[in-house]
C-alpha positions as CSV (number, residue, x, y, z in Angstrom):
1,X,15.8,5.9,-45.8
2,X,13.1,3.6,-43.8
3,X,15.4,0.7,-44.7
4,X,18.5,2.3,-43.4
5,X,16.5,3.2,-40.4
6,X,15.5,-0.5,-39.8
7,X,19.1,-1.9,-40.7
8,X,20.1,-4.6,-39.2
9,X,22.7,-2.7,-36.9
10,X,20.2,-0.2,-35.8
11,X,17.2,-2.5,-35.2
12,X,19.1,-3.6,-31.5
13,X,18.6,0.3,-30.9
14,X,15.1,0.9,-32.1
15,X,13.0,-2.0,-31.3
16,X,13.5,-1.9,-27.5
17,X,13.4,1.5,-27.3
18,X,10.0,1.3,-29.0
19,X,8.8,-1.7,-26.9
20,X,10.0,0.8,-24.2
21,X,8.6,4.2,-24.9
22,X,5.6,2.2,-25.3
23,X,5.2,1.0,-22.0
24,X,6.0,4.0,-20.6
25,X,3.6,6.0,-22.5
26,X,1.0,3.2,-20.8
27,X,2.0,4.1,-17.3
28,X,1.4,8.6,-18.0
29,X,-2.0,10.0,-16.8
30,X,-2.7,10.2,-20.6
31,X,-5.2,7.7,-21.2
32,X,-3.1,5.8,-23.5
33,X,-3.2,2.4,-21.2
34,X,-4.0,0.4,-24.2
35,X,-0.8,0.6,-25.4
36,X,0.7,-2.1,-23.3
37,X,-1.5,-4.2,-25.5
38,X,1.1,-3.7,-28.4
39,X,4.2,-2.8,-26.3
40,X,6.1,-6.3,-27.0
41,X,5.4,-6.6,-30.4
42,X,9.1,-4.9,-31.0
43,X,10.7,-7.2,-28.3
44,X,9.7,-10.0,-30.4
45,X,10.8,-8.7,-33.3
46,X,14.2,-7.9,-32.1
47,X,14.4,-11.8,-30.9
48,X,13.3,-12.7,-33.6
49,X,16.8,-13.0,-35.3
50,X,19.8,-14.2,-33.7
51,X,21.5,-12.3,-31.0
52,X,24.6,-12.0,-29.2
53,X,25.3,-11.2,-25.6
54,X,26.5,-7.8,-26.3
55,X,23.4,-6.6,-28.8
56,X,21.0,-8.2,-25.9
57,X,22.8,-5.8,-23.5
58,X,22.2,-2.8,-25.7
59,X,18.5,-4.0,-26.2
60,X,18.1,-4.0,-22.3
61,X,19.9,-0.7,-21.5
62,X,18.2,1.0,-24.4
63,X,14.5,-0.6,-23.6
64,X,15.4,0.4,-19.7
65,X,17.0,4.1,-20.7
66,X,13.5,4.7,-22.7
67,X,10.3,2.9,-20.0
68,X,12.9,4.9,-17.2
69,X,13.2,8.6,-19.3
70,X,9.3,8.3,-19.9
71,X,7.4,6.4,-16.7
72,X,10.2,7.2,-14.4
73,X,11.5,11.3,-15.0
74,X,9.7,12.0,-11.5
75,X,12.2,10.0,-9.9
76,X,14.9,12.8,-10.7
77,X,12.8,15.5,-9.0
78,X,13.4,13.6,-5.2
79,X,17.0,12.2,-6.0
80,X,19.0,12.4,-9.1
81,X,21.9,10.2,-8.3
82,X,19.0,7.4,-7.7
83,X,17.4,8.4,-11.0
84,X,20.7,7.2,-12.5
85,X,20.8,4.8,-10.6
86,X,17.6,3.2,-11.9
87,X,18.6,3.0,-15.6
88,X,22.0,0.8,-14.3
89,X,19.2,-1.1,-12.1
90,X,16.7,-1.6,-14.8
91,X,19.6,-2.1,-17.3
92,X,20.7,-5.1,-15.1
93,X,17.6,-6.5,-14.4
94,X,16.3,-6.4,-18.5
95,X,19.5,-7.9,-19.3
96,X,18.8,-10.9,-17.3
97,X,15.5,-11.3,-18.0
98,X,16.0,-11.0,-21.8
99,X,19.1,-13.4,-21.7
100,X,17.5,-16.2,-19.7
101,X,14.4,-15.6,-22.2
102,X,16.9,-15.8,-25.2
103,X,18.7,-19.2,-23.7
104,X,15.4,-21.1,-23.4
105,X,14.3,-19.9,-26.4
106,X,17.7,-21.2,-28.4
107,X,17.5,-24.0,-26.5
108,X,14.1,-25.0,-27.2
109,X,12.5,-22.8,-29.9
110,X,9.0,-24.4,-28.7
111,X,9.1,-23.2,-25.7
112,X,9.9,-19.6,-26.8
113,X,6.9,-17.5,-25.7
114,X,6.8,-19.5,-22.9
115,X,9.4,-18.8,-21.4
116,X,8.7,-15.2,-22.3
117,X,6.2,-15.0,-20.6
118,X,7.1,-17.2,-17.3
119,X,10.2,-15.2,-17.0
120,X,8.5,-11.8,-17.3
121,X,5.9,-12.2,-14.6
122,X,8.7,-14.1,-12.5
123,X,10.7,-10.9,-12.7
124,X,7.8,-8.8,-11.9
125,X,7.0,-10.6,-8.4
126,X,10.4,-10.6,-7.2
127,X,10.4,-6.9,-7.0
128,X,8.7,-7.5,-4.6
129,X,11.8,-8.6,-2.5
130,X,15.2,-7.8,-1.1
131,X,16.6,-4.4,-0.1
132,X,15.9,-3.3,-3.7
133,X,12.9,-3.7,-3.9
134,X,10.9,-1.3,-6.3
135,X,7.9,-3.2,-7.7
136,X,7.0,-0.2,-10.2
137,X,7.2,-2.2,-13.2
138,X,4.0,-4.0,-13.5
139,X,2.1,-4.4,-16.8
140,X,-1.1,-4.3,-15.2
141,X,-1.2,-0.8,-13.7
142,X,-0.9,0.6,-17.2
143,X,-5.3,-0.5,-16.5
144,X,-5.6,1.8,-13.9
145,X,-7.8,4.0,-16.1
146,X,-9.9,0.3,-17.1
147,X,-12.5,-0.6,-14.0
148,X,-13.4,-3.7,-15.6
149,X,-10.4,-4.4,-16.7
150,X,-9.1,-4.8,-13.2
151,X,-11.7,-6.8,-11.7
152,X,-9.7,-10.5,-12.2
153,X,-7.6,-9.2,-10.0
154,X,-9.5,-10.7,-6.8
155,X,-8.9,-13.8,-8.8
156,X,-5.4,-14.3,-9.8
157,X,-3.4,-10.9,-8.9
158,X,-1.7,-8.7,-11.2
159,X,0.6,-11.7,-12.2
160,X,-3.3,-12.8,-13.7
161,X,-3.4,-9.2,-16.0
162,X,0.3,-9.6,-16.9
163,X,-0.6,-13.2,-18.4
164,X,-3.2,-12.1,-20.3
165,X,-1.7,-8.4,-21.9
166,X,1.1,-11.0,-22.6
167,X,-0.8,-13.7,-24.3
168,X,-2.5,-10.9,-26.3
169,X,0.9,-9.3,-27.2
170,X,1.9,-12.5,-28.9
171,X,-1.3,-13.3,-30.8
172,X,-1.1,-9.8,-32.2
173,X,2.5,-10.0,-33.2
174,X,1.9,-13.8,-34.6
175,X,-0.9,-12.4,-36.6
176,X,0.5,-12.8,-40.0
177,X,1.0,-16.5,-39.4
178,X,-2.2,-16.9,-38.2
179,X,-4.5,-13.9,-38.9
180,X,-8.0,-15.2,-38.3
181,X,-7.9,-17.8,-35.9
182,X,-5.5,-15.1,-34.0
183,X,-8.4,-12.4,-34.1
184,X,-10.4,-14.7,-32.6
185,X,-8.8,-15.3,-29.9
186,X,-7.8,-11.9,-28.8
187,X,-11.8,-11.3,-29.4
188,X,-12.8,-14.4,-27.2
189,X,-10.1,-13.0,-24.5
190,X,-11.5,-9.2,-24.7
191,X,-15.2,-9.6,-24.5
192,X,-14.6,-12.2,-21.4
193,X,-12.4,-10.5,-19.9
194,X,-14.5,-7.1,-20.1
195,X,-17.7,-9.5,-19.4
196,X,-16.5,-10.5,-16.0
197,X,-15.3,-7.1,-14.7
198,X,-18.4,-4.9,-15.8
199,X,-20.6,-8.0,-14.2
200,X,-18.6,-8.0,-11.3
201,X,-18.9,-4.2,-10.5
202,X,-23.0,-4.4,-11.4
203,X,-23.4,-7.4,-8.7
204,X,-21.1,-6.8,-6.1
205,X,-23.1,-6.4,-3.1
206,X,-21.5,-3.6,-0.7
207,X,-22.7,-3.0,2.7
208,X,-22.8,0.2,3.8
209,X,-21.8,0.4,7.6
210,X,-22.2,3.4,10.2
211,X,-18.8,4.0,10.3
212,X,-17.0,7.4,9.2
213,X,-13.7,8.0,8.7
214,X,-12.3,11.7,7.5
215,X,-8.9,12.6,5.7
216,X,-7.3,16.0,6.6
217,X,-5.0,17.1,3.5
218,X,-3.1,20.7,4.3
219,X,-0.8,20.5,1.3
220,X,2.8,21.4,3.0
221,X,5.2,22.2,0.1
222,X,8.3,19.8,0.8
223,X,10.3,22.5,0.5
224,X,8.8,24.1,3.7
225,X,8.0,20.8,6.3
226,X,10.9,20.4,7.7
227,X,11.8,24.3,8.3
228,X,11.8,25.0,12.0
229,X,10.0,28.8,10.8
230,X,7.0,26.7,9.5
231,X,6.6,24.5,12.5
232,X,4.2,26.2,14.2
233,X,2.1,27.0,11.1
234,X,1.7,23.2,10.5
235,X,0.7,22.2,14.0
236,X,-2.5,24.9,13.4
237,X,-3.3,24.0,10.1
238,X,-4.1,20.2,11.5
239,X,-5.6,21.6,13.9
240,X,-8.0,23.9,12.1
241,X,-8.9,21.3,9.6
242,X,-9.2,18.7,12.5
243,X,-12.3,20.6,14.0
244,X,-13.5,21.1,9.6
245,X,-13.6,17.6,9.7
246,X,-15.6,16.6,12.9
247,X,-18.3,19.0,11.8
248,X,-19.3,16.1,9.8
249,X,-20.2,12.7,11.7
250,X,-16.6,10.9,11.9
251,X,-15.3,8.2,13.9
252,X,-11.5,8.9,12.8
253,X,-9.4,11.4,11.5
254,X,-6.7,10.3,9.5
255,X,-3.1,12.7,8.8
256,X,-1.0,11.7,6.3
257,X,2.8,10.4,6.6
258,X,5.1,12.9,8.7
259,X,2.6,14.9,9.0
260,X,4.1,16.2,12.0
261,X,7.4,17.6,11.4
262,X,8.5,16.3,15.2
263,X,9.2,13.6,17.4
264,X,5.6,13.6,18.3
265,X,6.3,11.2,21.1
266,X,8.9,11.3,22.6
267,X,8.4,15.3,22.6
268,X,6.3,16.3,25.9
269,X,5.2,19.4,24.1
270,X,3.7,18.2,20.9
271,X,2.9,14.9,22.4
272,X,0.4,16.6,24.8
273,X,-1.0,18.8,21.8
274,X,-2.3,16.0,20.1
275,X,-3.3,14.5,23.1
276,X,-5.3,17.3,24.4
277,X,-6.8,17.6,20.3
278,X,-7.9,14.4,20.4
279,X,-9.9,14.4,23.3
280,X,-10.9,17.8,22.1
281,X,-12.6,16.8,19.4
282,X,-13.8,13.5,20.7
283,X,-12.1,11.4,17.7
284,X,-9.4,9.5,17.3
285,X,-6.6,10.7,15.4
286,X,-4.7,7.9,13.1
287,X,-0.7,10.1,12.2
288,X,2.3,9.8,10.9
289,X,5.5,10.9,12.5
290,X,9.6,10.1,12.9
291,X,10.4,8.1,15.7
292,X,13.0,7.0,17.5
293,X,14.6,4.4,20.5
294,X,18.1,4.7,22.1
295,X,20.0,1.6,21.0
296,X,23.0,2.2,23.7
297,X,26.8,3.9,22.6
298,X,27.8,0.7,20.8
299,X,25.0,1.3,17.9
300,X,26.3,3.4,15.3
301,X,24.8,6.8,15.9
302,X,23.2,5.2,19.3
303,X,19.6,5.5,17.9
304,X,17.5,3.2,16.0
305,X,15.0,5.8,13.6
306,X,11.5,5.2,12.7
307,X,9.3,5.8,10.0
308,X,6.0,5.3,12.0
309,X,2.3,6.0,12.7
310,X,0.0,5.0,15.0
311,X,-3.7,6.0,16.9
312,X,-4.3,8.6,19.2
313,X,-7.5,7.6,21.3
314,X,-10.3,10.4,22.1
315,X,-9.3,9.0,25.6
316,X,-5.9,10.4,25.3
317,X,-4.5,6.2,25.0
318,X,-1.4,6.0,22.7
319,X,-1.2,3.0,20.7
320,X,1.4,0.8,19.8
321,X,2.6,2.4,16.9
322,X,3.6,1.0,13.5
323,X,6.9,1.3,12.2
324,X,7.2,1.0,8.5
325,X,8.3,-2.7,7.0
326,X,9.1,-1.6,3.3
327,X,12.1,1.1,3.0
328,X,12.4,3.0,-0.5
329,X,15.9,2.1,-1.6
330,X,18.3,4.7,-1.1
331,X,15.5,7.6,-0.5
332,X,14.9,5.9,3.1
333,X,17.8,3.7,3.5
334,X,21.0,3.2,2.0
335,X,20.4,-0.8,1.1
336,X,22.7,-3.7,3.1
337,X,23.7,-1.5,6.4
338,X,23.2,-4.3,8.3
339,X,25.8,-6.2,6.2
340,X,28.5,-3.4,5.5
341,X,28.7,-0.8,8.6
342,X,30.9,1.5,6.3
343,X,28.0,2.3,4.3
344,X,26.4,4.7,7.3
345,X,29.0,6.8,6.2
346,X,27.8,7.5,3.1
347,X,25.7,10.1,3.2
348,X,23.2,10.8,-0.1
349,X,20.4,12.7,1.9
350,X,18.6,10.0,3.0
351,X,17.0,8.9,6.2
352,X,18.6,6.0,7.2
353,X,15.2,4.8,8.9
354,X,14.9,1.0,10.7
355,X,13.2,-1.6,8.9
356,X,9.6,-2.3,11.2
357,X,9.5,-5.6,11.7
358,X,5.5,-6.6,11.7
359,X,1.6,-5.3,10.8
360,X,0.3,-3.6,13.0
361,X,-3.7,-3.6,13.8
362,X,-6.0,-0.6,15.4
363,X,-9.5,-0.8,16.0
364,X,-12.0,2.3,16.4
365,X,-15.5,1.5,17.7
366,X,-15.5,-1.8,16.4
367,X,-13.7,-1.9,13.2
368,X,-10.6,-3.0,12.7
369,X,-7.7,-1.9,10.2
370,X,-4.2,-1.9,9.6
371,X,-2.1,1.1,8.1
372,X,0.6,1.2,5.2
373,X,3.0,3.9,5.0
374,X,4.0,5.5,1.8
375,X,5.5,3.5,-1.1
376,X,4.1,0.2,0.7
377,X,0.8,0.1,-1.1
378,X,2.9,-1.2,-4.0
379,X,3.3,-4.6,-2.2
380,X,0.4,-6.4,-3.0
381,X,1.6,-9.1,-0.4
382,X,1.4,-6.9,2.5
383,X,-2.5,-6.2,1.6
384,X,-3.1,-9.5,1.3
385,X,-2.0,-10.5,4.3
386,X,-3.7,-7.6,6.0
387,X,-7.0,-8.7,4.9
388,X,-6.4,-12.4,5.6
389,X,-6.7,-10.8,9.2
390,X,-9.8,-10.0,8.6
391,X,-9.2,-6.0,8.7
392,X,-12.8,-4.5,7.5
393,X,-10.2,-1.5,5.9
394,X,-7.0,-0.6,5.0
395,X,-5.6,3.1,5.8
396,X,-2.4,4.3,3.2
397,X,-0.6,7.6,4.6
398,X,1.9,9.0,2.1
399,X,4.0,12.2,1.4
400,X,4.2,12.9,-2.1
401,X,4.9,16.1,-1.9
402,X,8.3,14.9,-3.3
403,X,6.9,14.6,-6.5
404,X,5.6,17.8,-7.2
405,X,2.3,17.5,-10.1
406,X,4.3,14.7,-12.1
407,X,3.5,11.5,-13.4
408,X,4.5,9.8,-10.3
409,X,1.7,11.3,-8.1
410,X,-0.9,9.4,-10.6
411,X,0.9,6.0,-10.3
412,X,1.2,6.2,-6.6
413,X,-1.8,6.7,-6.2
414,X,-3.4,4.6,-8.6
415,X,-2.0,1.6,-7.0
416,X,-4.7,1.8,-4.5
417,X,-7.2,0.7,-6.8
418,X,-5.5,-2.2,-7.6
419,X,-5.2,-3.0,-3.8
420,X,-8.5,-2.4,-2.9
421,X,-10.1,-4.9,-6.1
422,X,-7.1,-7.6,-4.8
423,X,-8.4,-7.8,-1.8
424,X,-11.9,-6.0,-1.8
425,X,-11.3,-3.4,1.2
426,X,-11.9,-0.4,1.2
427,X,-8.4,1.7,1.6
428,X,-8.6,5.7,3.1
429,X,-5.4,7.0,1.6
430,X,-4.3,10.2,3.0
431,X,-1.6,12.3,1.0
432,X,0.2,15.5,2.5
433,X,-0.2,17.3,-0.8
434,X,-2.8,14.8,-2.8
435,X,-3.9,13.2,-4.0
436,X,-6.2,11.6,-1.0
437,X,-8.3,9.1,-2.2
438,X,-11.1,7.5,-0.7
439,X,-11.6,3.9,-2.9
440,X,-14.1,1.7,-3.1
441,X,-13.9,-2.3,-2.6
442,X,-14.6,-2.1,-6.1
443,X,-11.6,0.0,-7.3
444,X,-13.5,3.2,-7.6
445,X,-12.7,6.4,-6.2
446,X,-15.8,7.7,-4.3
447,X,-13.9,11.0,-2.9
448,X,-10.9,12.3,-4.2
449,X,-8.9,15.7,-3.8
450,X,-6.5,17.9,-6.1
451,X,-3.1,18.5,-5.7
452,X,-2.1,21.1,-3.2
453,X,-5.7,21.3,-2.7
454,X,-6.3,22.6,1.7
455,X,-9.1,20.0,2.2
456,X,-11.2,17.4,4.4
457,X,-12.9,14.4,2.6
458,X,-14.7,12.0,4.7
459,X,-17.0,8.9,3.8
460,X,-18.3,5.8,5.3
461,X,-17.0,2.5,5.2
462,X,-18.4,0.1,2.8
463,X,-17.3,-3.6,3.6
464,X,-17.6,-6.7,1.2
465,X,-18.6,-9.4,3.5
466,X,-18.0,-12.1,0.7
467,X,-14.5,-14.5,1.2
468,X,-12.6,-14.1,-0.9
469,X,-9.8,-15.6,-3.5
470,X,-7.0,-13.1,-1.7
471,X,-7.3,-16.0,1.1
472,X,-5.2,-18.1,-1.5
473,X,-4.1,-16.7,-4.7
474,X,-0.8,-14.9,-2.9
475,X,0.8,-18.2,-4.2
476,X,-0.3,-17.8,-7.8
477,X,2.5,-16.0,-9.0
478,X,5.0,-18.9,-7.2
479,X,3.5,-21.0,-10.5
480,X,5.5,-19.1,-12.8
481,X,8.7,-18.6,-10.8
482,X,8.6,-22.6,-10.4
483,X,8.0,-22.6,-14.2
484,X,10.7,-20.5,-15.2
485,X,13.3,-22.0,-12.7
486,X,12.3,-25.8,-14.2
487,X,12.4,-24.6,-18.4
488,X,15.8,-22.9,-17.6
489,X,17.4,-25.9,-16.0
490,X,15.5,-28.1,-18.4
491,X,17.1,-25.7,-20.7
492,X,20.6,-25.8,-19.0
493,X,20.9,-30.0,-19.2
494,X,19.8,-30.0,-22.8
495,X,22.6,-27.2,-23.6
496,X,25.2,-29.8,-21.7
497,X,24.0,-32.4,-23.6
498,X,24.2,-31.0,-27.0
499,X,27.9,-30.1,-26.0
500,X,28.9,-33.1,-25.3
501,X,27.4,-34.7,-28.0
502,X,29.6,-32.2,-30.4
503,X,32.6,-33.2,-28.4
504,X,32.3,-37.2,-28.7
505,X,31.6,-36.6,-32.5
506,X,34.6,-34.6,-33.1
């Protein structure tokens, strides 16, 4: 039975759906992170015999189908047409990576793991860019749950955890060939790697400063935000927890992503509401809100749309506000309208919203910050060069309401932790329905709320005052792109030449 089940015909099923389930078991609020330890050891063995081009395609659609049905399901509760739409993506992108792996690999069997590993992390950054960008699929944020764990991070970036879960994957796997000197190594690599991170957290000196900043979650079901009936409702729950918050000492209030279900600015009404809160209070207010500017009749639909936020002042002064840079694919913006008009016409329940074209930075008695909206956080490039600016914090506003109490609520959020070690600022995320997070330079939470939860957290800043690596290692993960591009055309020439070679000899 067992050997039937590990046939050769059904091994191109099993193995990647293994290595799959595996990683996305390490990605669940389950405490099973350790997993992603051990999550490649099928991938190898499925490469581990020769392959064709179709059974590599049916290892990446099946490895894909299972990370996507077990890390991703949330997707499918804010759009299922792009929750099928990510197994084709994922499909497409596994199939690349595994055949470019497999070519180097054939080409020279030396360089195998190698290239495994060069490829992989390559793959991983360039989420990070074009209109399909969705940098989700990281194997370092399966440490969320590991403080010390994450601590190299200020050092290398998660390209620097993905190396080293790699390089431990393939010592495990290549244990039988190798069993002690193997051990070894992955002991070496462990009690380091632990070593640095728990010495890092005991000696990091954080300075506490007198500044306060407070987060005002009202927990709005999605279902209800945008309902003209509920308006009214949400403009007095802001304001009631508003006046909760400045009961404490705060220098800024902070709402979370379209918090306000209008055009707060361009509306005279609401615009003078906050306005008059502000000033009421004696705080500024840092919100989220749609936006908009009249593009003229030749635009399609005449208006340009904004995804933005920006700072109220106590002294009723509107700031320049910040419009978004990173659009989710399809659930903001159907991907290349600039390029294909016709696509504005398709209409999937999505925004449509303008790409922002720059960071934006507010400062409130003193200290300065920049904000990231939403799914942004995941861009460790954007953080970085916020706090190359020299931002003493970083504020995250999100609405993930969309995702109800599933897995993706944890993983959003837990990205923060990663940002905040990267580039040792402390970030003040506010969520409409949770979870708000107040983290540490450190990576640790020091206030958090529940789901749903009608709350105000504040605390004061804490700033690093240290320089750090993030002033440089953004071009780390550059060293293996460059590596993988030079093995695959190494690869490519040697392929050619062992052609033609067949060809003059016969």
């Amino acid at each position: 039975m067992i050997n039937k089940l590990f046939s050769m015909k059904n091994k191109i099923y099993i193995l990647p759906t293994l290595s799959g389930t595996l990683l996305g078991l390490s990605r669940l609020p389950i405490n099973l992170g350790f997993l992603v330890f051990f999550a490649f050891i099928p991938i190898f063995y499925f490469f581990g015999e020769q392959k064709k081009k179709r059974e590599i395609l049916i290892g990446a659609a099946t490895f894909a189908s299972a990370y996507t049905l077990v890390s991703l399901h949330w997707i499918s509760l804010v759009t299922f047409p792009g929750y099928l739409g990510i197994f084709l993506l994922f499909t497409a992108y596994f199939y690349i990576v595994f055949q470019v792996y497999y070519f180097i690999k054939q080409q020279n069997p030396k360089f195998g793991y190698l290239a495994f590993i060069l490829v992989w992390i390559s793959f991983e950054f360039l989420q990070n860019f074009g209109e399909f960008s969705f940098p989700w699929f990281n194997l370092g944020y399966s440490l969320a749950e590991y403080l010390p764990f994450i601590q190299p991070l200020e050092l290398g970036g998660l390209s620097l955890l993905s190396l080293l879960i790699l390089v431990i994957n393939i010592l495990l796997y290549e244990l039988k060939a190798n069993l002690k000197r193997n051990l070894i190594i992955i002991s070496v690599i462990i009690i380091l790697w632990s070593a640095y991170g728990n010495i890092r957290l005991k000696t990091i000196k954080l300075v506490k400063t007198e500044f306060n900043a407070s987060i005002v979650q009202v927990s709005i079901p999605q279902e209800d935000k945008w309902e003209e009936l509920y308006k009214d409702s949400t403009f007095i729950l802001y304001e009631q927890f508003s006046h909760k918050a400045v009961k404490e000492k705060t220098d800024l209030i902070i709402w979370p992503e379209s918090s306000t279900p209008v055009y707060l600015l361009r509306q005279p009404k609401y615009r003078k509401w906050i306005l008059d809160l502000s000033e009421e209070l004696g705080t500024d207010i840092f919100t989220g809100f749609p936006h908009y500017k009249y593009m003229g009749e030749d635009y399609p639909n005449r208006y340009k749309f904004y995804n933005s936020a920006t700072l109220i002042g106590k002294n009723r002064k509107v700031h320049v506000p910040y419009y978004k840079n990173i659009l989710v694919p399809f659930g903001e913006r159907i991907p290349f309208l600039k390029y294909f008009p016709f696509l504005w016409n398709i209409h999937l329940g999505q925004a449509n919203w303008e790409y922002g074209e720059k960071l934006e930075y507010f400062s409130v008695n003193g200290y300065k910050f920049s904000p990231l909206i939403c799914f942004e956080i995941a861009f460790p490039l954007l953080t970085t060069e916020i706090a190359r600016n020299d931002v003493d914090f970083i504020v995250n506003i999100t609405n993930d309401a969309w995702f109800k109490r599933s897995a993706g609520t944890y993983q959003h959020a837990s990205m923060t932790k990663f940002r905040a070690v990267e580039t040792r600022k402390q970030i003040y995320r506010a969520a409409n329905t949770g979870y708000s997070i107040i983290v540490s330079p450190t990576g640790e939470y020091i206030k958090q709320t529940e789901l749903f939860e009608k709350i105000t957290i504040n605390n004061s800043l804490y700033i690093y005052e240290i320089i750090l690596t993030y002033k440089y290692f953004f071009w780390f993960p550059f060293v293996f792109v460059v590596g993988a591009v030079i093995l695959f055309v190494y690869s490519a020439i040697n392929c050619l030449l062992n052609k033609k070679r067949k060809l003059e000899k016969s």
